[in-house]
N, C-alpha and C positions, 0 to 999 in steps of 0.2 A: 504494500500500500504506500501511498506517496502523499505527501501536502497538498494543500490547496495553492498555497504557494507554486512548487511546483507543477501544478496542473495549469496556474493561470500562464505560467511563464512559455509554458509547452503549445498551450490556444494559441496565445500570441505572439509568439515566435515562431513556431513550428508549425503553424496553422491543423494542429490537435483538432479533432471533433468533441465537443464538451456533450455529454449528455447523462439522461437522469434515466434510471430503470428500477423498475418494482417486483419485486418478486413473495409469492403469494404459498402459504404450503398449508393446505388442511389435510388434519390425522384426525384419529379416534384417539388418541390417547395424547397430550402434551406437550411430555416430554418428549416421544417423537418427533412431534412438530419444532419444537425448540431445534432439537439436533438432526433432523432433515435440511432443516433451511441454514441452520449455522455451518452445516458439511460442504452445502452447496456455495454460500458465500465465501467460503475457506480454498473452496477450490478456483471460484472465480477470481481470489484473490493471487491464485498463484497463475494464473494465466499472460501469458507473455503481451499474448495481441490487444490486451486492454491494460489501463492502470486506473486501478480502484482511490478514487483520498478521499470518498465521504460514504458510509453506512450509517444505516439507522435501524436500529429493528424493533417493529413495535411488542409491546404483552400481548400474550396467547388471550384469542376472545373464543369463548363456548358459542358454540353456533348451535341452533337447536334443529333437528331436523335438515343436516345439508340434501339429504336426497331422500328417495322415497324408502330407498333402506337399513340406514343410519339414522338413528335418534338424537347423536350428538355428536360434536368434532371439536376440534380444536382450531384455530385460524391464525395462524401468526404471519406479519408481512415485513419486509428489508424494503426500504430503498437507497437505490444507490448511487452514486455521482461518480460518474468515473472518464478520461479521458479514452479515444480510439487514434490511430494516428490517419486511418485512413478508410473509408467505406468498406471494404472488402476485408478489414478488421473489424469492425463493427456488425458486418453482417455473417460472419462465422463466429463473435460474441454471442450472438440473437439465436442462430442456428443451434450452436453448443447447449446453451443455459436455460431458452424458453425463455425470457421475461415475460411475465403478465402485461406490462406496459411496459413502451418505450419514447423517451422526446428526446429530440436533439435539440438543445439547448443554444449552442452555437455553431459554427457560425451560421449566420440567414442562408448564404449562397457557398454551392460545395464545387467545383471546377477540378473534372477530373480526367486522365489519359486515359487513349480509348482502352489500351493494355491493361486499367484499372477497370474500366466496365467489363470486357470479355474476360475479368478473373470474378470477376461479380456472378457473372451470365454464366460461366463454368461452373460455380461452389453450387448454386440454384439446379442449373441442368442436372448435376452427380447428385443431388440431394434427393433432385423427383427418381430417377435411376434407384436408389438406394431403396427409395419408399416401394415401387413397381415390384423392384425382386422381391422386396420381404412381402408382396401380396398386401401391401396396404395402400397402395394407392398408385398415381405417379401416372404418367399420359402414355399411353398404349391404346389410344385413337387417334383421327384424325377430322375433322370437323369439315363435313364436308355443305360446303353453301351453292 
């Protein structure tokens, strides 16, 4: 994890992607919940392609009734600030970890080489590929108009 200091220095010099993410974990039982989402931040923490400098994590709220088969759960949510240095790191952030939500924070306008989008365009295509094999989804049509 790194400063804020450092993060701002890295925005504005290094033209960093600053953004904010939420991550969400219901259990039936608490302490799970507590150390699901703290395992999960710990390891987002050691991830090279982002840099973490602000967490938050709120108390476990009982949730009564989350689904038709569960009576009661646990709810605990993080958010988190962290810098990306560049789209196609932020978007194997996203892929990796799930966030519940996502904002980008700054900058307003992102200017990027086309080598940056078709590594974009590639993590996306190998992802649907990934989904199709496991028989969970993925385009194995073609839409014809």
């Amino acid at each position: 994890m790194i400063n804020k200091a450092e993060a701002d220095e890295k925005v504005q010099n290094e033209k960093y992607i600053r953004v904010w993410a939420a991550f969400e974990v219901l259990a039936i039982n608490e302490d799970k919940a507590k150390e699901s989402l703290t395992n999960l931040i710990n390891k987002i923490d050691q991830d090279k392609k982002i840099q973490v400098y602000e967490k938050e994590f709120s108390e476990p709220v009982k949730v009564e009734n989350p689904t038709k088969t569960i009576k009661q759960a646990y709810s605990i949510t993080c958010d988190l600030k962290l810098i990306a240095k560049n789209v196609d790191n932020l978007l194997q952030f996203v892929i990796s970890y799930g966030p519940s939500a996502i904002e980008i924070i700054e900058p307003n306008e992102i200017k990027m080489q086309i080598g940056e989008v078709q590594n974009i365009l590639n993590t996306v295509s190998g992802m649907m590929h990934k989904f199709a094999a496991a028989g969970i989804g993925g385009l194995v049509f073609i839409n014809k108009e």
